[in-house]
C-alpha positions in Angstrom: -8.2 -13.5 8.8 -8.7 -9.9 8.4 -10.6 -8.0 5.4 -9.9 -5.1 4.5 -10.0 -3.6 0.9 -8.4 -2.0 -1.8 -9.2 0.4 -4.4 -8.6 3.7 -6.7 -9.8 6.8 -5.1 -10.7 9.2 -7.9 -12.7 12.3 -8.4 -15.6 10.1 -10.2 -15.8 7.7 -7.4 -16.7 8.0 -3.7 -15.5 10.3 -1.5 -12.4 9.0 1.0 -14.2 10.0 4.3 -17.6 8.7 3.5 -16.0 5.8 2.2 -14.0 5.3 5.4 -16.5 5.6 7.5 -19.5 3.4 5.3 -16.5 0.9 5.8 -15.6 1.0 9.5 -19.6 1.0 10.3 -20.0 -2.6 8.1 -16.6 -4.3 10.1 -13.9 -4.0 7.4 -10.2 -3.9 9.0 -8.4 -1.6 6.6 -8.3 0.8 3.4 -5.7 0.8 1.0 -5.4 3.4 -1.7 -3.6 3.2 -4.8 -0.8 5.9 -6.3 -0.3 7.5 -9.6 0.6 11.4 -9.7 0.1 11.1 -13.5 -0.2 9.0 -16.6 2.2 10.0 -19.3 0.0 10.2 -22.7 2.7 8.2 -24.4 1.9 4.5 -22.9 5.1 3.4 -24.0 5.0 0.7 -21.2 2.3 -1.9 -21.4 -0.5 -2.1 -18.2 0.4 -5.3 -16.6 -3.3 -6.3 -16.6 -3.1 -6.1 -20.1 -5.4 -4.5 -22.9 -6.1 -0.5 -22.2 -5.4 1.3 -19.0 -8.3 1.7 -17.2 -9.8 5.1 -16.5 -9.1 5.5 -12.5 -5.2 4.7 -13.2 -5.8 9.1 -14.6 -7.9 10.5 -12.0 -6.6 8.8 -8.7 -6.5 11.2 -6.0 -3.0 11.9 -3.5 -3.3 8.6 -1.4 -2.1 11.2 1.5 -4.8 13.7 1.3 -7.0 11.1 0.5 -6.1 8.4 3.6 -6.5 11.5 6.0 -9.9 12.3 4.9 -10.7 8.9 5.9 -8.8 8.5 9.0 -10.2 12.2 9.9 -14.2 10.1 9.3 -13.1 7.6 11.2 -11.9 5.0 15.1 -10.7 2.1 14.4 -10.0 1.6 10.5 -6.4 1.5 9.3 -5.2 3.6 6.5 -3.0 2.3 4.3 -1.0 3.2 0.8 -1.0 0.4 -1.4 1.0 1.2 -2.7 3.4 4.4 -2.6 5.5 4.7 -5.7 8.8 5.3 -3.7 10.8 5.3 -6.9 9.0 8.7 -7.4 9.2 10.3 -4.2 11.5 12.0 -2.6 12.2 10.8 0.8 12.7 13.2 3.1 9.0 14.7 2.5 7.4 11.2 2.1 8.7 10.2 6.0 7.1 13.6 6.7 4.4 12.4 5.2 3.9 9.3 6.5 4.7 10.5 10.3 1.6 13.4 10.0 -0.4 10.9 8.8 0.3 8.2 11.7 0.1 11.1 14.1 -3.0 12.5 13.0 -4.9 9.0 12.7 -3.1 7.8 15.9 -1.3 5.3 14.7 -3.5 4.0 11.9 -1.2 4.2 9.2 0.3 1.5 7.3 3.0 2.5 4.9 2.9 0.2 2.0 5.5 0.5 -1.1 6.5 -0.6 -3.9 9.0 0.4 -7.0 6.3 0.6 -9.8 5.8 -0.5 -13.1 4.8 2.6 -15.7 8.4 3.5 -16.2 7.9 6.6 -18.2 5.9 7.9 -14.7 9.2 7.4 -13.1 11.0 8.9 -15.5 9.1 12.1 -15.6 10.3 11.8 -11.9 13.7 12.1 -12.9 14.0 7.9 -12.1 16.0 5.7 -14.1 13.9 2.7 -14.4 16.7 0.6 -14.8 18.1 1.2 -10.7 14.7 1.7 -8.9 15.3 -1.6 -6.7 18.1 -0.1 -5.4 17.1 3.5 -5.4 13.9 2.4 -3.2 16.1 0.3 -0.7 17.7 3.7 0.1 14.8 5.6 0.6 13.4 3.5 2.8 16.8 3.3 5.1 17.1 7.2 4.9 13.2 7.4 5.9 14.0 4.5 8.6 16.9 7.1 10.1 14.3 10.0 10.0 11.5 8.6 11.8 13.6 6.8 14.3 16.8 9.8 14.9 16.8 13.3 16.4 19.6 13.7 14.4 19.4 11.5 10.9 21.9 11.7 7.9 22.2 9.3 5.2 25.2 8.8 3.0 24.0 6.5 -0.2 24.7 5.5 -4.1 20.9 7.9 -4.9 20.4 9.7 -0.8 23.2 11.6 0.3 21.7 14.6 3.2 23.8 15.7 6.3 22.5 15.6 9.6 18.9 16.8 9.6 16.0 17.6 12.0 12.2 16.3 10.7 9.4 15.9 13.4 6.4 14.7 13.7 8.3 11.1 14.8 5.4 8.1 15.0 3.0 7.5 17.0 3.8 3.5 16.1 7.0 2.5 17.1 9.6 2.2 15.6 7.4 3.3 12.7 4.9 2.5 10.9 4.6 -0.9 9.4 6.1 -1.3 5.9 4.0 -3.5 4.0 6.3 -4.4 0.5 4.5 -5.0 -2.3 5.4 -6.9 -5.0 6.8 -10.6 -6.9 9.8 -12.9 -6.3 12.1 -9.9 -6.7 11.1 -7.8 -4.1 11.4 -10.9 -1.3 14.8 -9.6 -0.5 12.9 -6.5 0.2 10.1 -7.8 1.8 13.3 -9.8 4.2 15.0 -6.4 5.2 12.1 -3.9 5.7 9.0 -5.8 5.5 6.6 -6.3 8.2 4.3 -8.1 5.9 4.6 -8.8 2.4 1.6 -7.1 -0.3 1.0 -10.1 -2.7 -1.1 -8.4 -5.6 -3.9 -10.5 -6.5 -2.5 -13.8 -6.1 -4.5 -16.7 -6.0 -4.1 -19.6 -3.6 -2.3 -22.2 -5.7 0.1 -19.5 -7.0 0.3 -17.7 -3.4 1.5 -21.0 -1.3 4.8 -22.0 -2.9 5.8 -18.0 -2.6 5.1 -18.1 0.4 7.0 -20.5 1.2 9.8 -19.3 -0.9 9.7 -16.3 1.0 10.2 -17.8 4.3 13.7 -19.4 3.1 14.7 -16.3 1.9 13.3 -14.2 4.8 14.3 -16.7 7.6 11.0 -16.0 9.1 7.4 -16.3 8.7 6.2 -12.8 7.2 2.4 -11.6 7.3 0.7 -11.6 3.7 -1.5 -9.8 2.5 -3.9 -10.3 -0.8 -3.8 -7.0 -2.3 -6.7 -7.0 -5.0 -8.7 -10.1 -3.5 -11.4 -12.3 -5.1 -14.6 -11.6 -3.8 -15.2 -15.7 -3.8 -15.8 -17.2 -0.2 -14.2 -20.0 -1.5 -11.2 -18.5 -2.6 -11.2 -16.4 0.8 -11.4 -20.0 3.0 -8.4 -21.1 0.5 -6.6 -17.8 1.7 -7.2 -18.8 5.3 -6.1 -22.1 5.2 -2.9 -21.2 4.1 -2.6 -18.5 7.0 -2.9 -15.5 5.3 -2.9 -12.6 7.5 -5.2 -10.4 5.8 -7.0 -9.9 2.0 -7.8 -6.6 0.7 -11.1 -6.8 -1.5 -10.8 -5.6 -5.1 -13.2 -2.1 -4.6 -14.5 -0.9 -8.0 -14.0 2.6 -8.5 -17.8 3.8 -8.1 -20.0 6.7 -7.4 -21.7 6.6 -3.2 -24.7 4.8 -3.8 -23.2 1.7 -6.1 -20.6 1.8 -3.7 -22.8 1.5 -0.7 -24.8 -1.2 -2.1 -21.6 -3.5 -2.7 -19.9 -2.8 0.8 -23.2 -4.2 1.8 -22.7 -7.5 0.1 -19.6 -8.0 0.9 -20.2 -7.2 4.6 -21.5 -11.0 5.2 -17.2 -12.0 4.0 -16.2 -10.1 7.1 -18.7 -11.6 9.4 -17.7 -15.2 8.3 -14.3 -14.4 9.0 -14.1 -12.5 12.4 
């Protein structure tokens, strides 16, 4: 099982390249940053996690600018968004986006989505929160045509764009892996673009009958991975047993040196796991 980890890249914590490389140096697989271009003041929808938002969820940086700092730091460690609110980005610059990014980093990106929950974001995005299943599902197919067409057009219920020309195409062929994020709802999702599913935070006894539901409704065995892991080794055995493909390690949001001294500690999780 691979460990990797997860966090909120903000202008109070650590910066993306040293971060990238402290991690590549100490054997973790893979960074995955969070997205939020802004926090609408009214908090009309309630944080999932409940209580207060926390502070990183205002200060996050661009996960693009921020995932090629690190990949520019770095050999070996993968990049990853986790996740892109596709909901609020248009797509023809987002598969631009994501093709630079896999070009510069040599095909170290890993693209992974999801339709968001802060609904008055997405609305300040133009975004009716009521069709951003669907509206996602399009983007993706219309970024899908881009990357993998000289010539792409799309012709859809939200994406409608004659015949276009948009290079960089991927290093990583087709593209780059979609990882989908999200619950039961987003399985359908996870069966048409997903080249692994992005559980957020599950724990084992939750995680295994998912996963198993996801297999009916996929047809196949899809990669997981723990998006917002437990640092417990315990809980990280549990993960393997069950065949999890990889678990990203809840990162707190911290200035260089707390940072360092945590990736330190949790170091020893990726050497009992190689």
């Amino acid at each position: 099982m691979k460990i990797g980890v997860s966090t909120f890249v903000t202008d109070e914590g650590i910066k993306p390249d040293v971060l990238g490389l402290f991690l590549e140096e100490r054997g973790f697989d893979s960074l995955f940053v969070a997205e939020h271009t802004h926090i609408p003041l009214s908090r009309r929808t309630p944080y999932p996690g409940g209580g207060e938002l926390p502070r990183k969820y205002y200060r996050t940086l661009d996960p693009f600018i921020t995932l090629t700092a690190a990949a520019a730091a770095t050999q070996t460690l993968l990049v990853g968004t986790g996740v892109a609110l596709l909901a609020q980005r248009d797509p023809i610059t987002t598969a631009k986006e994501v093709a630079s990014l896999d070009y510069f980093s040599d095909g170290r990106m890993i693209f992974g989505v999801g339709v968001g929950w802060n609904e008055e974001e997405m609305e300040n995005h133009g975004t009716n929160p009521r069709t951003r299943g669907r509206l996602v599902n399009e983007r993706l197919r219309a970024m899908i045509e881009i990357w993998t067409r000289d010539s792409a057009e799309y012709h859809g219920e939200f994406v409608d764009f004659d015949p276009i020309a948009s290079w960089p195409k991927p290093v990583c062929k087709p593209y780059p892996p979609i990882y989908v994020g999200g619950g039961r709802r987003a399985f359908r999702r996870v069966a048409e673009f997903g080249d692994a599913w992005l559980a957020n935070g599950l724990p084992p006894e939750k995680l295994a009958p998912m996963m198993e539901e996801l297999r009916e409704v996929s047809g196949r065995d899809v990669p997981v991975t723990v998006f917002g892991a437990s640092h417990d080794r315990e809980v990280l055995e549990e993960y393997a047993r069950l065949g999890v493909d990889r678990v990203l390690l809840d990162l707190p949001t911290l200035p260089e040196p707390e940072t360092v001294e945590l990736l330190d500690e949790l170091s020893g999780l990726v050497d009992a796991f190689i």
